[in-house]
C-alpha positions as CSV (number, residue, x, y, z in Angstrom):
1,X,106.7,191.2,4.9
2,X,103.7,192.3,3.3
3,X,100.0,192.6,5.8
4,X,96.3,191.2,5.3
5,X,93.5,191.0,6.8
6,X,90.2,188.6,6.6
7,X,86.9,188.8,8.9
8,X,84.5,186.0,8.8
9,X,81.1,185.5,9.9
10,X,78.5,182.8,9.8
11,X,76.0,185.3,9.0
12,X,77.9,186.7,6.3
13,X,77.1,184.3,3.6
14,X,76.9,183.8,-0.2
15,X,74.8,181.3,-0.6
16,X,74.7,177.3,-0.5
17,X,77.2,175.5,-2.8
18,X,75.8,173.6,-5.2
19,X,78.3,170.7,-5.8
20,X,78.3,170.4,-9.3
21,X,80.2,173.8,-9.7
22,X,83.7,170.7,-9.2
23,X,82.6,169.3,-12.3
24,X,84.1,168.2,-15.9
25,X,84.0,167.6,-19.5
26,X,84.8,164.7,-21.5
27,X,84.4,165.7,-25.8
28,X,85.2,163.7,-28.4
29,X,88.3,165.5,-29.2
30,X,91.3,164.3,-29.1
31,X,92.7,161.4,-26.5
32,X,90.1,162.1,-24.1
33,X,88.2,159.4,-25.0
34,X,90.3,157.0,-26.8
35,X,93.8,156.9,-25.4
36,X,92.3,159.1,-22.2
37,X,89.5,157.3,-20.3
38,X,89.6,154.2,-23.0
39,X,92.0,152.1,-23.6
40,X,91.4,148.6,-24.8
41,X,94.5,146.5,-24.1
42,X,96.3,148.7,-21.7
43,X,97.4,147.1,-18.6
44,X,94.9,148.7,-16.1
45,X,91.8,148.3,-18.5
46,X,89.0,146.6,-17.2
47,X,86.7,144.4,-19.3
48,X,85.4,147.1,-20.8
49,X,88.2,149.2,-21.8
50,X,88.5,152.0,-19.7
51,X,91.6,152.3,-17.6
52,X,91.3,152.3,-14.1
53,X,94.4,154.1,-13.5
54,X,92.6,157.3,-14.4
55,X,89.1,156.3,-13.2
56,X,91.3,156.0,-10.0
57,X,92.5,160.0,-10.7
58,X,89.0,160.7,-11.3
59,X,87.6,159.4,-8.2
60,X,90.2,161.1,-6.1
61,X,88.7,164.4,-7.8
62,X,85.3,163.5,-6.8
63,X,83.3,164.9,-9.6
64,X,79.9,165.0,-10.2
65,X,79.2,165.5,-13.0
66,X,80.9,165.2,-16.4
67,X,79.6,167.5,-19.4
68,X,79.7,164.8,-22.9
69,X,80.2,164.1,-25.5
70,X,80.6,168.1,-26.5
71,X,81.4,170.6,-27.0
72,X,81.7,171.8,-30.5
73,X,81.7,167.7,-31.7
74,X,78.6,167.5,-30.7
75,X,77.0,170.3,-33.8
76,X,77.5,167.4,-36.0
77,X,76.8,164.2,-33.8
78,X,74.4,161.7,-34.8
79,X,73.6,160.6,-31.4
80,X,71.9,157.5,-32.8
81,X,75.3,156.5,-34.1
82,X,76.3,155.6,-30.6
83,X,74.2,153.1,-29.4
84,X,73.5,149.1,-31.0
85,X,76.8,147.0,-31.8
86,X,79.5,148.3,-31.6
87,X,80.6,146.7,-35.0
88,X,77.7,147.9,-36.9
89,X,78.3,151.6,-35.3
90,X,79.7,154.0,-38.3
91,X,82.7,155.8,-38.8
92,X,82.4,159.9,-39.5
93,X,84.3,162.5,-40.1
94,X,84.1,165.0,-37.6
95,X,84.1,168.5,-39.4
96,X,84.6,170.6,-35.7
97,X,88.3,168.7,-35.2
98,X,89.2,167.4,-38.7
99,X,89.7,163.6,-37.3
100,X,87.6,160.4,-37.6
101,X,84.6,159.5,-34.9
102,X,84.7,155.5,-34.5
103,X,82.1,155.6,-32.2
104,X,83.2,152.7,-30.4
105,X,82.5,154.6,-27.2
106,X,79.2,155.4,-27.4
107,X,76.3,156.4,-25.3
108,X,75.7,153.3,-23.2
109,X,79.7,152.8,-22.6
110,X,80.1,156.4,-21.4
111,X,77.4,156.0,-18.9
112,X,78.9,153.2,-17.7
113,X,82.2,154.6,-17.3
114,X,80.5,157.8,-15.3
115,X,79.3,154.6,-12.7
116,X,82.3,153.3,-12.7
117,X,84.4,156.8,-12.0
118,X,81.6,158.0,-9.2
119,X,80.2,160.4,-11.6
120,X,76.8,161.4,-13.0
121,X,76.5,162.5,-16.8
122,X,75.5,165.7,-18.3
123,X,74.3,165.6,-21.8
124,X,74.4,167.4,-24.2
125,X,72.2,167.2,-27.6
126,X,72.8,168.3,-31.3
127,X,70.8,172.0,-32.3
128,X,73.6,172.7,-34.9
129,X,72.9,169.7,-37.5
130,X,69.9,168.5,-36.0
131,X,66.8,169.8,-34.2
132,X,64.1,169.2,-31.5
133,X,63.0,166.1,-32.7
134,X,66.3,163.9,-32.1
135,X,66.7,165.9,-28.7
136,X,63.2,164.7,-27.5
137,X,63.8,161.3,-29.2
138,X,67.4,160.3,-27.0
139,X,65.9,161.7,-23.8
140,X,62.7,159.0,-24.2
141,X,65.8,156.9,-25.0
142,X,67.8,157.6,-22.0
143,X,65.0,158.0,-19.5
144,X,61.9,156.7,-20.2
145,X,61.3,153.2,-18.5
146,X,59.6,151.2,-21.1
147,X,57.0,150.2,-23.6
148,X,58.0,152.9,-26.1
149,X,60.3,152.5,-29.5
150,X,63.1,154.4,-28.1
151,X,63.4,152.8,-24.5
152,X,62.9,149.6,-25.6
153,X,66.2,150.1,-28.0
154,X,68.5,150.9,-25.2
155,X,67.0,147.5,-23.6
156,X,67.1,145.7,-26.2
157,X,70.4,147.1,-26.5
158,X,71.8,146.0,-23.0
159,X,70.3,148.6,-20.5
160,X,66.6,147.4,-18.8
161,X,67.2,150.6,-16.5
162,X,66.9,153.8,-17.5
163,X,69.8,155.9,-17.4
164,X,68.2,158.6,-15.5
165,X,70.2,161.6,-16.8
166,X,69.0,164.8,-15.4
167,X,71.2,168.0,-17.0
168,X,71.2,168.2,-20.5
169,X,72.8,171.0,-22.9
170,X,70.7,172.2,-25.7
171,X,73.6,173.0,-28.1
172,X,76.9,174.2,-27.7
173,X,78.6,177.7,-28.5
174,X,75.9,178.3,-31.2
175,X,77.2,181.9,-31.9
176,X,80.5,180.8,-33.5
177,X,81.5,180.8,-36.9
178,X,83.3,178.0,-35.6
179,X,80.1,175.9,-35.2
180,X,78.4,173.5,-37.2
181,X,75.1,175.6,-38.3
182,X,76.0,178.6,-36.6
183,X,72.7,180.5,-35.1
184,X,71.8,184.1,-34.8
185,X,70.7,184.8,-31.4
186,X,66.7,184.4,-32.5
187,X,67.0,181.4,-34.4
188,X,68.9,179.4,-31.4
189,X,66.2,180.6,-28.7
190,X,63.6,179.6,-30.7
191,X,64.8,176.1,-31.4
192,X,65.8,175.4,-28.0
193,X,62.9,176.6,-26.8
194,X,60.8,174.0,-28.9
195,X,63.6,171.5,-28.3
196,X,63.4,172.5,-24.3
197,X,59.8,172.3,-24.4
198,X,59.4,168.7,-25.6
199,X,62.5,167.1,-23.6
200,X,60.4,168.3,-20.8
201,X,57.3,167.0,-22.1
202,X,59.0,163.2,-22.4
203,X,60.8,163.9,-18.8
204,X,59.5,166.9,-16.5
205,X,62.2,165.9,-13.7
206,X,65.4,167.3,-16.2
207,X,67.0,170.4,-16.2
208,X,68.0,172.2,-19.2
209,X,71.2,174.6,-20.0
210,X,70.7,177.1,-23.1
211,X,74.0,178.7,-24.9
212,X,75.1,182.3,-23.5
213,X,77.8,183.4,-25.7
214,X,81.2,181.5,-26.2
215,X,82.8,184.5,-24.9
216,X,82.7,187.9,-24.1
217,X,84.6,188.7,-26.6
218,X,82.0,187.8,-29.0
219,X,80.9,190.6,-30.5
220,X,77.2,190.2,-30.1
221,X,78.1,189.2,-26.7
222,X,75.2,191.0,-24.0
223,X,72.6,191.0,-27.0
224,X,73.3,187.3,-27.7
225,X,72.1,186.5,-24.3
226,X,69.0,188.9,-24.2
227,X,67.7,187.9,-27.3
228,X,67.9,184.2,-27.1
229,X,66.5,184.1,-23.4
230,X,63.6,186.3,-25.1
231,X,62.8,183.3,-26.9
232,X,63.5,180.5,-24.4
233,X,63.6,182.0,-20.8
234,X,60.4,180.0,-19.9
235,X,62.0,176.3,-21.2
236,X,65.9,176.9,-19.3
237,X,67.1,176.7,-16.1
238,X,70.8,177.7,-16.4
239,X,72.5,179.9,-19.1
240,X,76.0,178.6,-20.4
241,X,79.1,180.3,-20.0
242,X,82.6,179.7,-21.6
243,X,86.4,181.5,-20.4
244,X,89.8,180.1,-21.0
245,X,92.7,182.4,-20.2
246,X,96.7,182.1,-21.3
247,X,100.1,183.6,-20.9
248,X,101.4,183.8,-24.2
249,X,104.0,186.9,-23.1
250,X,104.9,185.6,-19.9
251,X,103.5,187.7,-18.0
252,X,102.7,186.0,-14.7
253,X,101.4,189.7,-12.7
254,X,98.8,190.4,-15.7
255,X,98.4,186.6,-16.0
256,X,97.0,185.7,-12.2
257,X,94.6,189.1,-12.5
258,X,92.3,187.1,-15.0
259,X,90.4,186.1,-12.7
260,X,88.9,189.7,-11.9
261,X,87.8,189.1,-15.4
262,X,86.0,186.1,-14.4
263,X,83.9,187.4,-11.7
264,X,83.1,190.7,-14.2
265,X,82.0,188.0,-16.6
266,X,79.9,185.8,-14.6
267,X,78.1,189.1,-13.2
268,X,77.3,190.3,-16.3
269,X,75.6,187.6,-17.6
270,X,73.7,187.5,-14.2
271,X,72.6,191.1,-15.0
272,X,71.5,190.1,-18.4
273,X,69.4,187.3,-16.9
274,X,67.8,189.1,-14.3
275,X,67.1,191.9,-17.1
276,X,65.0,189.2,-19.0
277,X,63.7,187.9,-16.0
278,X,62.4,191.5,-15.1
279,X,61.0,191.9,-18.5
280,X,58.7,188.8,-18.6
281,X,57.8,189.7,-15.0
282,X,59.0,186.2,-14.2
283,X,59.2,184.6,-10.6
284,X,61.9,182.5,-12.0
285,X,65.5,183.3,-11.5
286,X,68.4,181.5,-14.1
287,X,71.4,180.7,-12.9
288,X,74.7,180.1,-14.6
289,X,76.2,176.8,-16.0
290,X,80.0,177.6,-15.8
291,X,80.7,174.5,-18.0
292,X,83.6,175.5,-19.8
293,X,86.8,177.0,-18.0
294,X,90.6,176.4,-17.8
295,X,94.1,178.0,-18.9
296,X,94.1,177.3,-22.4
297,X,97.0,178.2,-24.8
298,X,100.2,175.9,-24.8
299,X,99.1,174.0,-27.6
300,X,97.9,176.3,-30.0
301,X,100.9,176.1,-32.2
302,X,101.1,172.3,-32.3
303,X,97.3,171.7,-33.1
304,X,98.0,173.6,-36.2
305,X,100.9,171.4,-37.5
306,X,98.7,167.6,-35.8
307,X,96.2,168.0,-38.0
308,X,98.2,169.6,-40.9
309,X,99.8,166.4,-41.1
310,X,97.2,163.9,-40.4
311,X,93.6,165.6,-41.2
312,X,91.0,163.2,-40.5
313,X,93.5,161.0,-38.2
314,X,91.6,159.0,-35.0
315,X,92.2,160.4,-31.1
316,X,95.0,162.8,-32.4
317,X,96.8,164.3,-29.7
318,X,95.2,167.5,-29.9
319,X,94.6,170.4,-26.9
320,X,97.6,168.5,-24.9
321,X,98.9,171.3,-23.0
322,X,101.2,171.0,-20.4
323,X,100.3,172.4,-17.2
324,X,103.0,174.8,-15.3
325,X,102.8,175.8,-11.6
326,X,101.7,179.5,-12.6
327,X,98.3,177.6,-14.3
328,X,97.3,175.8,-11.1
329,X,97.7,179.3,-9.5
330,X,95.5,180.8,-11.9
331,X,92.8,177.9,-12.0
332,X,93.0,178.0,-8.2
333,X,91.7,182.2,-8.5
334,X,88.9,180.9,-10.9
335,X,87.7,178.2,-8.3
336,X,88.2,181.2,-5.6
337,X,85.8,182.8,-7.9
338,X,83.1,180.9,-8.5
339,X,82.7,180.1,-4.4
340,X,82.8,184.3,-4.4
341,X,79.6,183.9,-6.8
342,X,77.7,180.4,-5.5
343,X,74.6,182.1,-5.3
344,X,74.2,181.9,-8.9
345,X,77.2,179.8,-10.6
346,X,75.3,175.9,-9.7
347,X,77.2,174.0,-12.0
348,X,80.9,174.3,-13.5
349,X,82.9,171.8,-16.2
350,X,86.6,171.9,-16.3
351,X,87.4,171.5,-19.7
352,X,88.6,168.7,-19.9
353,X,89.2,166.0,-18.1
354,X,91.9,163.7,-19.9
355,X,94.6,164.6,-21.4
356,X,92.6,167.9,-23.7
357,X,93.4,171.0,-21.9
358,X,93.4,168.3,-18.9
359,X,94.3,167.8,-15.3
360,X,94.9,164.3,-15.6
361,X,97.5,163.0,-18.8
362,X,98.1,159.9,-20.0
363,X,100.6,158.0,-22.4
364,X,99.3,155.5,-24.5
365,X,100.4,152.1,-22.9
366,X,101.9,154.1,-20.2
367,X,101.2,155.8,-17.4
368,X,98.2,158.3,-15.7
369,X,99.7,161.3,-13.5
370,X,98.2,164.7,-12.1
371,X,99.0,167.4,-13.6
372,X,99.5,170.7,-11.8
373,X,96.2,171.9,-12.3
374,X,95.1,168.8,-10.6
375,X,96.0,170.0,-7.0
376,X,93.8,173.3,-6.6
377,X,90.4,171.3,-8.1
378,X,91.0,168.2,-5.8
379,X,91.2,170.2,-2.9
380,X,88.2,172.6,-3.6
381,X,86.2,169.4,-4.5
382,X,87.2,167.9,-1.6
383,X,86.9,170.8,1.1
384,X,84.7,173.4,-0.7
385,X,81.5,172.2,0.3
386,X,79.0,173.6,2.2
387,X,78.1,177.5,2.7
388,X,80.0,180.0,0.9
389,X,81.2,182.8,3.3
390,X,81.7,186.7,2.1
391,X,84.8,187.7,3.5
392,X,85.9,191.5,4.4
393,X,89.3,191.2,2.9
394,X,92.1,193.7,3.3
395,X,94.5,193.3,1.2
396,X,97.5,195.2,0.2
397,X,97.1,195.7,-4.7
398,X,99.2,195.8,-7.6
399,X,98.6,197.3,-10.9
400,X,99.3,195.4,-14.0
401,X,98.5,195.6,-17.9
402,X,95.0,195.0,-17.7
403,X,93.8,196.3,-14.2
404,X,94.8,198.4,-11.4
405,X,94.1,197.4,-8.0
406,X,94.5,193.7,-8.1
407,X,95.0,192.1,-4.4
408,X,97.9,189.9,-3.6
409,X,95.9,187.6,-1.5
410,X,93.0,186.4,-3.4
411,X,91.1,184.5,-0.5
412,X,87.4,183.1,0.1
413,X,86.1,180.6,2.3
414,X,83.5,178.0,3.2
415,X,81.4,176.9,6.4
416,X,81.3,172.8,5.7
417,X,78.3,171.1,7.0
418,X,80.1,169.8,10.1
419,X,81.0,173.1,11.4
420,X,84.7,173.4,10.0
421,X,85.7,176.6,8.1
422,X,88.5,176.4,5.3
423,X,90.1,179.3,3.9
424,X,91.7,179.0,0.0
425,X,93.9,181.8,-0.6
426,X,96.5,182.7,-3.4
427,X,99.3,184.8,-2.7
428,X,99.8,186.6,-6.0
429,X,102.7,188.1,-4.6
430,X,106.4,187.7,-7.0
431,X,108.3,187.9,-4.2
432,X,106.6,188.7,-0.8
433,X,105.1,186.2,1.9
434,X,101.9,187.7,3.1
435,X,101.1,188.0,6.9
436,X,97.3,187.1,6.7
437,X,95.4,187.6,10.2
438,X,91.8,185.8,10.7
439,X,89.1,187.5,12.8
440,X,87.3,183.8,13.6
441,X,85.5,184.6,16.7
442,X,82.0,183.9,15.3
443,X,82.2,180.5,15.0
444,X,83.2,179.9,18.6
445,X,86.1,177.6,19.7
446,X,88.0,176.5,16.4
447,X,91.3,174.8,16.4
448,X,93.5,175.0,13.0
449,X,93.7,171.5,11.7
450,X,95.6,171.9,8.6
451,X,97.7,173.8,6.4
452,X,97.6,172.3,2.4
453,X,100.5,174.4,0.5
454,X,101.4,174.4,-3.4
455,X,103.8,176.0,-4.3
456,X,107.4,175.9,-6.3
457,X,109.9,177.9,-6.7
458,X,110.2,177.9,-10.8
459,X,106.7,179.0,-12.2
460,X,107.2,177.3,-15.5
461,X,107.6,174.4,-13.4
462,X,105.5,170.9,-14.3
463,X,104.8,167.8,-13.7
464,X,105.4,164.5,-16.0
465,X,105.4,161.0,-16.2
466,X,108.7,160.6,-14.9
467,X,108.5,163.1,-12.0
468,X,104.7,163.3,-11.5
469,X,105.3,164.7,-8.0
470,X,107.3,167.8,-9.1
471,X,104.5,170.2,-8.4
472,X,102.4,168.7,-5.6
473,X,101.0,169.3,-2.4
474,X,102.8,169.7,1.0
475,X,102.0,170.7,4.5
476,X,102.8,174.0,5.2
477,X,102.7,175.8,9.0
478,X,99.8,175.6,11.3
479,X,99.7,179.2,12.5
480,X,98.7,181.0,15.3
481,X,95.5,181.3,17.2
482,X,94.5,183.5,19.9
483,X,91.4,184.1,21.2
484,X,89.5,183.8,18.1
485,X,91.9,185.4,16.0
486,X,94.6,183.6,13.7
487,X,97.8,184.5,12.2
488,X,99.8,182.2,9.6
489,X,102.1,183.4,6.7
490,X,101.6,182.6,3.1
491,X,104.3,182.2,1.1
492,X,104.9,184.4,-2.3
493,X,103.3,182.4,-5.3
494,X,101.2,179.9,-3.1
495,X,97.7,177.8,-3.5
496,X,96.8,177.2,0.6
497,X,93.8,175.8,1.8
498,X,93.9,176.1,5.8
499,X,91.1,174.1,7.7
500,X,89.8,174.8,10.9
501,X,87.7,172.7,13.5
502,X,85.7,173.4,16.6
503,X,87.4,171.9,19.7
């Protein structure tokens, strides 16, 4: 049996954690929409459409905010095609997915549905087809009281109250080739800036998220950054970042390292804003909108032949993958690491939500169940609150293709408000359980209240319809204290979140 070793203190801390970094993404892309959250007709719909069998998933989650309606849909979005009747709304094609936008769910209906799921909305607006003018134009429409043209269309339309949406995106992965009126560097900070500059003008209370680079494999990725926030430092608050990671060989060692990847990512970009900041000799200090990041890669293959066959085809079942137990490890190390980094990661967006690179599926008609990746989000959401703790962790490493020195126990953990501490830990271990021992004496007289295991034996395991519990929590051991100090064993290939409470 393999040894660790963890040593917490109060004083030791990261930073606050902001609460949005448990946070989602619904595009218009796919079923997440239509099929996903919407579903005239099904058996749990409500009046309104949307079925409650997954607002019931979502609310479990408790997210706060949900990033809409793109992604790269949104480069070609007419946002003024979403509001007014719903029979007069048009039909377009939409050039980033090759399908058809009814938009039957529109503005109004999505804010709705964020009430109705426990949610708040984080919007995003077009600077890939359209410009500062439309951006300004559906914030007056979305948060200005009255007495103007725009606010008094969304209450003529149906809504007297404001919507009162506070996080917006100006743009979306403007860098790619990909996009819809792709950007150099300069020409995006300059046009958010101006767009930035008058969204604030209509509502001073929003904050604003500019486009870092879709990746850092972009090849203007670093100069990207630095150049745009030369233009439009002043106008944002957070700077965007995008990572999806896959297993394509099968190789689970090199596959659970990403998340070292992760963290090199997130403080780079940190570097590059603080650079900028430095430059301008600003007091101001950007943190990082996280608002793209999952395992991404089962469906590749299929996509290819979906659309092949039915180009321009509404809610095609595109970016379905299906979630193993190795992915929820994985997507438990990225939550791991963004608590590592709270002090400047504020807001994060699981792409997606429903059924597109999801943790929640659906069947048309049919039913709603968790997937594996479900587990280690609901139980961060749930539990990760409060102060983020920096851990001394000894752990024993392992080399694999891409790094040397990886740790088998990949562990963090939070002060909540109330005075509990809760360790999340992944054993990235093939084989091994880990002995992990706690040095806990800081926080005075704490009692282990609970041990939350995942864990299967078959990492290609997942879940479905028909055996949605497959891969699903359990309670594992409640370990050993003594005198401060606690000792519990985590079991090879395991996401554990162990709680702790004062007497």
């Amino acid at each position: 049996m393999k040894k660790a070793r963890m040593i917490l203190d109060r004083d030791f801390s990261i930073g606050q954690i902001d609460k949005r970094i448990y946070g989602s993404f619904i595009e218009h892309l796919g079923r997440a929409v239509y099929g996903g959250i919407y579903e005239p007709g099904h058996p749990s719909a409500d009046r309104n459409g949307f079925r409650r069998d997954v607002i019931e998933l979502v609310r479990k989650l408790d997210v706060p905010i949900v990033r809409y309606p793109g992604g790269n849909f949104v480069s070609g979005f007419n946002w003024e095609d979403s509001i007014g009747p719903r029979g007069a709304r048009p039909r377009r094609l939409d050039l980033a997915w090759a399908t058809t936008e009814t938009n039957e769910v529109g503005l109004h209906e999505f804010v709705q549905w964020a009430k109705d799921a426990n949610t708040q909305v984080m919007y995003a607006v077009n600077l890939g087809s359209k410009g500062p003018d439309e951006a300004r134009n559906v914030v007056e429409y979305a948060n200005h009281r009255s007495g103007t043209f725009w606010s008094e269309l969304r209450i003529k339309n149906g809504a007297k109250d404001p919507f009162g949406i506070k996080l917006w995106c100006l743009g979306n992965e403007m860098d790619g080739p990909w996009q819809m009126c792709q950007k150099t560097a300069y020409e995006y900070g300059r046009v958010a800036n101006e767009a930035g500059k008058m969204m604030k003008w209509v509502d001073p209370s929003i904050e604003l998220v500019a486009c870092g680079s879709s990746g850092h494999t972009m090849p203007t990725f670093g100069e990207w950054e630095y150049r745009m926030l030369d233009e439009c430092y002043d106008q944002a608050d957070y700077v965007s970042i995008h990572r999806y990671y896959g297993n394509p060989t099968g190789d689970t060692p090199g596959f659970l390292a990403r998340s070292m990847d992760m963290d090199a990512f997130i403080k780079t970009v940190v570097s590059i804003c603080d650079a900028v900041g430095g430059k301008k000799h600003s007091k101001k200090k950007l943190n990082l909108s996280f608002d793209e990041w999952n395992v991404w890669y089962h469906s590749n293959a299929q996509d290819k032949e979906i659309v092949k066959q039915d180009k321009w085809g509404k809610a095609l079942p595109l970016l379905e993958d299906i979630y193993n137990f190795e992915d929820a490890l994985l997507v438990g190390s990225m939550l791991i690491t963004m608590l590592r980094n709270a002090d400047r990661v504020k807001v994060a967006c699981m792409a997606q939500l429903v059924n597109v690179i999801a943790p929640i599926m659906t069947r048309n008609g049919g039913g709603a169940w968790a997937q594996t990746i479900y587990w280690p989000l609901l139980h961060a959401s749930k539990y990760g609150r409060g102060t983020a703790l920096r851990p001394v962790v000894e752990s024993p490493t392992y080399d694999c293709s891409d790094y040397t020195d990886v740790p088998l126990l990949d562990a963090t953990a939070v002060l909540e408000d109330d005075g509990s501490v809760t360790l999340f830990a992944v054993n990235r271990d093939m084989k091994d359980t880990i002995e992990l021992t706690c040095d806990l004496r800081a926080f005075g007289k704490l009692q282990p209240a609970e041990h939350i295991l995942l864990h299967h034996d078959d990492v290609k395991a997942i879940n479905t319809e028909e055996t949605p519990d497959n891969v699903s929590p359990r309670m594992g051991q409640h370990g050993r204290m003594d005198a401060g100090h606690f000792a519990i064993s985590i079991p090879a290939l395991s996401w554990n979140v162990i709680r702790f409470r004062k007497e």
